[in-house]
C-alpha positions in Angstrom: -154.5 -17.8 82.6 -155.9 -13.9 83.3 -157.9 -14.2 87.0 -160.2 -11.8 87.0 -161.1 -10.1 91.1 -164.7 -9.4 91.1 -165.9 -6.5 93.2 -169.2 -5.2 94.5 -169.3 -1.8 95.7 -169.2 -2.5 99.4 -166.1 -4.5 98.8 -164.4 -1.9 97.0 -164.6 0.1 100.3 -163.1 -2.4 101.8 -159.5 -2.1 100.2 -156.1 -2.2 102.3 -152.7 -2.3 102.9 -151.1 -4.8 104.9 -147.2 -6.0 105.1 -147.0 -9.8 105.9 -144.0 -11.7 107.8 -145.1 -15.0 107.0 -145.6 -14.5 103.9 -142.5 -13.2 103.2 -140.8 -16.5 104.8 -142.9 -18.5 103.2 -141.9 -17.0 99.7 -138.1 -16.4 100.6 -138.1 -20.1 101.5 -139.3 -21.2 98.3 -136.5 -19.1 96.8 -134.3 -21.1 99.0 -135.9 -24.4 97.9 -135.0 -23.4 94.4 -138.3 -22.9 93.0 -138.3 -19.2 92.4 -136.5 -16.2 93.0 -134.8 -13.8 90.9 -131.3 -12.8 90.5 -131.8 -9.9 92.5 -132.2 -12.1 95.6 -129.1 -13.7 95.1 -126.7 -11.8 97.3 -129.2 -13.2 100.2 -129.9 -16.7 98.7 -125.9 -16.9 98.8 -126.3 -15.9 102.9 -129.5 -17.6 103.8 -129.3 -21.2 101.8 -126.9 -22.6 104.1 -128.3 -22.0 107.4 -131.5 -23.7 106.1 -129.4 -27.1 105.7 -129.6 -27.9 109.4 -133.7 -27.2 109.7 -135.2 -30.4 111.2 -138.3 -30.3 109.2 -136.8 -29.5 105.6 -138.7 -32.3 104.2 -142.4 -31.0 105.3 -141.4 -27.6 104.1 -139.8 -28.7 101.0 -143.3 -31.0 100.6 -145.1 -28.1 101.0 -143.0 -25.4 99.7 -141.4 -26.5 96.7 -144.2 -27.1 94.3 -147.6 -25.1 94.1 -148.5 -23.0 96.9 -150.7 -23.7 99.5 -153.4 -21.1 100.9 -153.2 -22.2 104.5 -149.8 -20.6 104.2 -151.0 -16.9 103.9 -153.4 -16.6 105.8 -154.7 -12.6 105.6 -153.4 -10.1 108.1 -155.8 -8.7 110.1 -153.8 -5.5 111.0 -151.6 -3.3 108.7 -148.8 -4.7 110.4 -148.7 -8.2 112.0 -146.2 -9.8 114.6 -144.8 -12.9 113.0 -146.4 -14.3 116.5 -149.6 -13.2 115.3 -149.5 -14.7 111.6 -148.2 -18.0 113.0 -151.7 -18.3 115.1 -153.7 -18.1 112.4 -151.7 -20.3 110.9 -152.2 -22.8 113.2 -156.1 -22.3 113.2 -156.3 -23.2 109.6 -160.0 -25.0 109.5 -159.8 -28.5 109.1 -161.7 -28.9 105.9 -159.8 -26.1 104.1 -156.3 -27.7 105.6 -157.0 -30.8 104.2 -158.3 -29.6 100.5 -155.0 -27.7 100.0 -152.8 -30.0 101.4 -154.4 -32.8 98.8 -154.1 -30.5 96.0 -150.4 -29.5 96.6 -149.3 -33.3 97.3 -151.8 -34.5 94.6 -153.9 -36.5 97.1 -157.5 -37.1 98.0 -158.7 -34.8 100.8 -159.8 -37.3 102.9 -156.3 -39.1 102.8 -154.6 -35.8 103.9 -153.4 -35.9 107.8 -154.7 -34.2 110.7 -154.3 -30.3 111.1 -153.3 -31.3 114.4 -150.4 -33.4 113.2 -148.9 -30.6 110.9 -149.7 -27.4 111.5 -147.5 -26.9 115.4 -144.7 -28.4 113.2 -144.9 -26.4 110.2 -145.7 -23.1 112.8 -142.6 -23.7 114.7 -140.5 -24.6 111.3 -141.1 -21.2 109.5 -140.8 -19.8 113.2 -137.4 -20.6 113.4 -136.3 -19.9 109.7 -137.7 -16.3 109.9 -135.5 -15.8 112.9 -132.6 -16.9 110.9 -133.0 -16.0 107.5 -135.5 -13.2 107.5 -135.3 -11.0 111.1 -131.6 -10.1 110.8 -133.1 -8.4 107.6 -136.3 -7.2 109.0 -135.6 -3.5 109.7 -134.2 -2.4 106.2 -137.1 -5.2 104.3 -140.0 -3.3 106.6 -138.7 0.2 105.8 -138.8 -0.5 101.5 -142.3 -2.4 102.1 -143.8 0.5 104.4 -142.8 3.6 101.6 -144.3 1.5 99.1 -147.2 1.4 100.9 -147.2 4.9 101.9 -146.3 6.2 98.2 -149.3 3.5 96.8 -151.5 5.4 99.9 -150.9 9.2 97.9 -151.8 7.3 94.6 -154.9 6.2 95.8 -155.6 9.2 97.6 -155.3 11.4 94.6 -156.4 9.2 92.0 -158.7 6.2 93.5 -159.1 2.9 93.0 -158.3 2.7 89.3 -155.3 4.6 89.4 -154.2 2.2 92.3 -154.5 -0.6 90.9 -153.2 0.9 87.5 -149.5 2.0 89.3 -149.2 -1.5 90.9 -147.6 -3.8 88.2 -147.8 -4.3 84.1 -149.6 -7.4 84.6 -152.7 -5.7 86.8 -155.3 -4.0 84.8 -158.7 -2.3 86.8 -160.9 -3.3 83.8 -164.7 -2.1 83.7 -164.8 -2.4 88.1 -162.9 -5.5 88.0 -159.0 -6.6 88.7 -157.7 -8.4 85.9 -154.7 -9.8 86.7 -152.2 -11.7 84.4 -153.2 -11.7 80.5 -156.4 -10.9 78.7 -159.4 -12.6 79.6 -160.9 -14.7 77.1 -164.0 -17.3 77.8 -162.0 -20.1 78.2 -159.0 -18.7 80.5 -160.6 -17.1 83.0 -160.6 -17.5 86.9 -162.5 -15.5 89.4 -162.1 -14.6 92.5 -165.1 -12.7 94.8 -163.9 -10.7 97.2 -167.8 -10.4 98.8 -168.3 -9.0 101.4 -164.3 -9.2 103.0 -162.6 -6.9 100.4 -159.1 -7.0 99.2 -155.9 -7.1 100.8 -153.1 -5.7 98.8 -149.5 -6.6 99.9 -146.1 -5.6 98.7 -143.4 -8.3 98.5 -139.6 -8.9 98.3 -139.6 -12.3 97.9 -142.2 -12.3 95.3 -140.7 -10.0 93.2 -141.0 -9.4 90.2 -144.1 -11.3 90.0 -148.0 -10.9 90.6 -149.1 -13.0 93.2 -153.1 -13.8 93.7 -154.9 -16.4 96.4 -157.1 -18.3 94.1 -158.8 -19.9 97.5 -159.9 -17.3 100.1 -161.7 -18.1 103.2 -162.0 -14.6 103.8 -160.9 -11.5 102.1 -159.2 -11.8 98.9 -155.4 -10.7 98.5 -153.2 -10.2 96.1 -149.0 -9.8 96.3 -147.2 -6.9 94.3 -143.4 -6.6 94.1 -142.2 -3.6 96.0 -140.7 -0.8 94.6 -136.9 -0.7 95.5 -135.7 -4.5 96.2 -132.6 -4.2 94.9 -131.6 -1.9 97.2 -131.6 -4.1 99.9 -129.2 -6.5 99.0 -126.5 -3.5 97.8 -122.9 -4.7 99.2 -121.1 -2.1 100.4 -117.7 -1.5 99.1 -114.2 -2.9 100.9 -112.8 -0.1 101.7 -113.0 1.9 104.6 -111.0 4.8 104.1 -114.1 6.6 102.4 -115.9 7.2 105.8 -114.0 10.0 106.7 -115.3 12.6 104.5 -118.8 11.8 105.2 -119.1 12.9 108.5 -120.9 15.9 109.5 -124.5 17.4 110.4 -125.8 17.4 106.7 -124.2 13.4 105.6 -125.5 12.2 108.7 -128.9 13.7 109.0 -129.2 12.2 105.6 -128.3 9.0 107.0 -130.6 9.2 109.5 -133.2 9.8 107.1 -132.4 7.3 104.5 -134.1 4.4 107.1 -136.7 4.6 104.5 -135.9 4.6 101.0 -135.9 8.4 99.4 -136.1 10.1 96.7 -133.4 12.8 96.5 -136.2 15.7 96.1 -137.8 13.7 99.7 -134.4 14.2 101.0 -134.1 17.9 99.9 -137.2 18.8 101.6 -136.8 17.3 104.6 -133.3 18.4 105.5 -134.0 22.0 103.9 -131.2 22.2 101.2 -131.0 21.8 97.4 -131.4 19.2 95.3 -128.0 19.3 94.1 -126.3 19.8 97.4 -128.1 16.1 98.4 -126.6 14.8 95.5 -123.2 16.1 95.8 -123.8 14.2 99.5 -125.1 11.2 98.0 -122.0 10.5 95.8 -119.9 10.6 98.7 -122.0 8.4 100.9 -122.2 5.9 97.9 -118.4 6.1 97.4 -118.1 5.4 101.6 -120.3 2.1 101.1 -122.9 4.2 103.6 -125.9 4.5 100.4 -127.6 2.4 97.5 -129.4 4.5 94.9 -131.5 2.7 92.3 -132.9 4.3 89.7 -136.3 3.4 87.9 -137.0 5.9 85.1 -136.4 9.3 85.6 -136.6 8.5 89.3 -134.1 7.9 92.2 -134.8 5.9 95.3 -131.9 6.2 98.3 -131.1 3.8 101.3 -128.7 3.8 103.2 -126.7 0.2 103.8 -126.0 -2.0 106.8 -123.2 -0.3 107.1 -124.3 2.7 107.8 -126.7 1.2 110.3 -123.9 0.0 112.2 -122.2 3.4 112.1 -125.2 5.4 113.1 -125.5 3.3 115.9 -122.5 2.7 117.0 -121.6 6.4 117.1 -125.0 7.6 118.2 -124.9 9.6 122.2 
């Protein structure tokens, strides 16, 4: 089914970016549930899936989690970049009447037999507290650098080409059709469903955890939003290579001012302009890095994006006056 994002021109204004904790646990732990994910995540899942074993409230969040989605677990950031405190309070100042129509839906009861906000929401707040902290903040740093480039790279689109060619870069299954998003399909009479973003606008949010997919709240309170997969995911979950012996031809000023850079994930003409050499002498530094265990390159078309790995981290800080 094609849902179709209706705009007005005020709303259309109202476009922007935001990066969402929460959400991110919230999708990661449905990977971990075993309801998603793709096999790019799996070097994690591998990492992450027993530390949730021990979680006290597995069976809310599997309740929750597993199946269909709930809408009181995203709620919209209100900032470009929201503490996973911050999130969690909204969370837990999900309006009654809205708590209890999603939670009926997802567990296939009637609203009025669904429990009190009161009696869920701390719980659930602290549960996805505590997994975040396990799974998802020892991976926060090198998941927040790949989500803020996307963003700024998606900021130049817009910039240059507007709203349609936005929308247009994001994913195969989003389509800016006559002033309207169309995500997922062609719309036919019979398979549409709308979403009015009013007066609130759209919130546009790149993902790990929901990658590859197109994600869209069907239910907003406020303003609409809608998940993309980020552009270089599988860069985060690069092993680095046993050996250790290959760390001793990468130092110097040029390999690790390139290290330094890599925080963010680059492209190697990004990293020849901003270290002043040539192209070809970054890559000549880039095979050597890769064959240390100190870079991940993915390639998407014609184009290269660079990080460098968790090991490197460690190095650049461990070594670091």
């Amino acid at each position: 089914m094609a849902v179709e994002i209706r705009f007005t021109a005020a709303s259309v204004a109202k476009v922007r970016f935001a990066i969402s904790p929460l959400g991110e646990t919230v999708l990661a732990l449905r990977i971990l549930l075993g309801t998603g994910g793709h096999a790019v995540h799996q070097p994690w899942v591998r990492q992450a899936r027993p530390l949730l074993a021990d979680e006290r409230e597995l069976p809310l969040l599997r309740a929750l989690i597993a199946g269909p989605l709930p809408s009181f677990l995203f709620p919209v950031p209100g900032e470009r970049l929201p503490s996973m405190a911050a999130e969690l309070d909204l969370l837990r100042e999900t309006e009654e009447d809205f708590f209890r129509r999603e939670y009926g839906a997802v567990l296939r009861v009637p609203a009025e037999e669904a429990p009190e906000p009161a009696a869920v929401l701390p719980r659930l707040a602290e549960a996805l507290l505590r997994c975040y902290e396990l799974m998802i903040a020892p991976h926060w740093g090198r998941m927040f650098a790949v989500l803020e480039a996307d963003i700024g790279r998606r900021a130049l689109t817009l910039v240059d080409g507007g709203v349609q060619a936005l929308f247009g870069a994001l994913h195969r299954d989003i389509a800016w059709d006559g002033g309207q998003l169309v995500v997922h399909g062609r719309r036919t009479p019979r398979s549409v469903y709308t979403v009015d973003t009013g007066r609130h606008g759209l919130v546009v949010l790149p993902s790990v955890f929901n990658w590859p997919n197109v994600g869209v709240d069907k239910s907003p309170v406020a303003a609409a939003s809608i998940r993309y997969p980020v552009t270089g995911v599988g860069l985060l979950w690069e092993p680095s290579p046993p050996p250790l012996a290959g760390l001793a031809p990468v130092l110097g000023h040029t390999r690790t001012a390139l290290l330094a850079a890599l925080a963010e994930p680059l492209t190697t003409a990004a990293l020849a302009t901003r270290l002043g050499v040539t192209p070809s002498a970054v890559s000549q530094h880039l095979r050597a890095l890769r064959g240390a265990g100190l870079v991940a390159t993915q390639r998407n078309g014609r184009t290269a994006l660079h990080l460098r790995t968790e090991r490197a981290t460690h190095l650049l800080g461990t070594t670091s006056p």
